[in-house]
Every structure is written in structure tokens, then in C-alpha cells.
N, C-alpha and C positions, 0 to 999 in steps of 0.2 A: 423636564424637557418634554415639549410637547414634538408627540411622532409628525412626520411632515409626508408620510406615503399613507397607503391604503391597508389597512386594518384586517390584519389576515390572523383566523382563526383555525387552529388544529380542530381535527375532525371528534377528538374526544369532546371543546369546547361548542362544537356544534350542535353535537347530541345533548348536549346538557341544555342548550340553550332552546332545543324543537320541546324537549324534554318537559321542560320548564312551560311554555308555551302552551302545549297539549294539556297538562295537566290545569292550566290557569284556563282556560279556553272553556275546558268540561267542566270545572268548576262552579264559572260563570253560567255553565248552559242549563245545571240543575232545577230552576225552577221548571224549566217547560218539559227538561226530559224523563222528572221526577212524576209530574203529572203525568204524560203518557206510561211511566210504568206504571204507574196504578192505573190507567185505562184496562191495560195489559192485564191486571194479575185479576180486575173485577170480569175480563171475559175469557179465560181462562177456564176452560173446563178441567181441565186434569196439569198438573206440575204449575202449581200457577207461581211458582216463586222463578221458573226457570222461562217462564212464558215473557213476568214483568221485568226478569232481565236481559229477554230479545228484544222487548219495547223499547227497553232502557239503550241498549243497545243502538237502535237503528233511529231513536230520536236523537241520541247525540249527533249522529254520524250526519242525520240532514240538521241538526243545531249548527253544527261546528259547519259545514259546511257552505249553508246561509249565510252564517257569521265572514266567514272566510269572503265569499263575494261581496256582503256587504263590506266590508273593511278595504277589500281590491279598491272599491269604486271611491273610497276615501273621505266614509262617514263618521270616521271616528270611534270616541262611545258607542254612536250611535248603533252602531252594527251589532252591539251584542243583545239587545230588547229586539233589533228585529227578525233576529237571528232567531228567537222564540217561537214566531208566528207561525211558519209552516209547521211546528212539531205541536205548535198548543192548538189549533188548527183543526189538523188530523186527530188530538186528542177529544176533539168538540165531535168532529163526524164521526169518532169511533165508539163516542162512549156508549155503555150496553145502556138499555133499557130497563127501567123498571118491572120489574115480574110482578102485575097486578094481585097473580095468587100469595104473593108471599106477605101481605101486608092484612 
């Protein structure tokens, strides 16, 4: 029998389903947020494992985000490559510099 109203979901089935989302979302965001934590962990002077997971951290947070507008605006796919840009981006303006004495 097919339902003939509106498809109403218990709030347990709703967390599952953001749940679900969030985790596919960050998933997908890894290539760009992976690179900015190692931007992170190479400038890093002290704690650098906790530094590349603030990196990590706050490049999901504008991946997913990106992602999120682009997807509003109803680009499809599309939205999760460009969703990358401001976090690989940032990873370009941040990276450290070579230390000519170390070479």
C-alpha cells in the first residue's frame, strides 16, 4: 500500500538520518580537510598532533559548510569539490615555508 499523506519521521529516525548525513558529508570533505591538518601539524611548534586536529577541525567546519551553500543553491555533486576550495585554499596561503638552513 502506498502512504497517501506526508511522511512523518520520529525524532529518534531523524537523528539517525542528520547522523548519517554529518558523517557522509565529513567523509567526503577529507581530501581538503586532511591537507589543511597537515598544513597544521607542519606549523605547529609545540603539541603539533593537537594543533592538526584544530586544523582538522575548523577545515571541516568551513568544508561542510561551503558544501551546505553550495548544495542550498542546487548544484548537486557539484557542491562537494567545491566545497574543498576555501579549506585547500587557506591550506595554499598557510602553508610554512621552507627553512633554507635546514637543507
Amino acid at each position: 500500500m502506498i502512504p497517501l499523506g506526508a511522511v512523518e519521521f520520529t525524532p529518534g529516525e531523524v537523528a539517525l538520518i542528520l547522523a548519517v548525513l554529518t558523517l557522509g558529508a565529513t567523509a567526503l570533505a577529507l581530501p581538503a580537510t586532511l591537507t589543511f591538518a597537515w598544513v597544521g601539524h607542519r606549523r605547529a611548534t609545540q603539541h603539533r598532533g593537537w594543533t592538526a586536529f584544530g586544523y582538522w577541525l575548523t577545515g571541516t567546519a568551513i568544508s561542510l559548510a561551503t558544501t551546505a551553500l553550495a548544495a542550498d543553491k542546487g548544484l548537486g555533486w557539484w557542491a562537494v569539490p567545491l566545497g574543498w576550495i576555501p579549506t585547500l585554499l587557506l591550506a595554499v596561503v598557510l602553508k610554512p615555508r621552507t627553512d633554507p638552513k635546514a637543507s
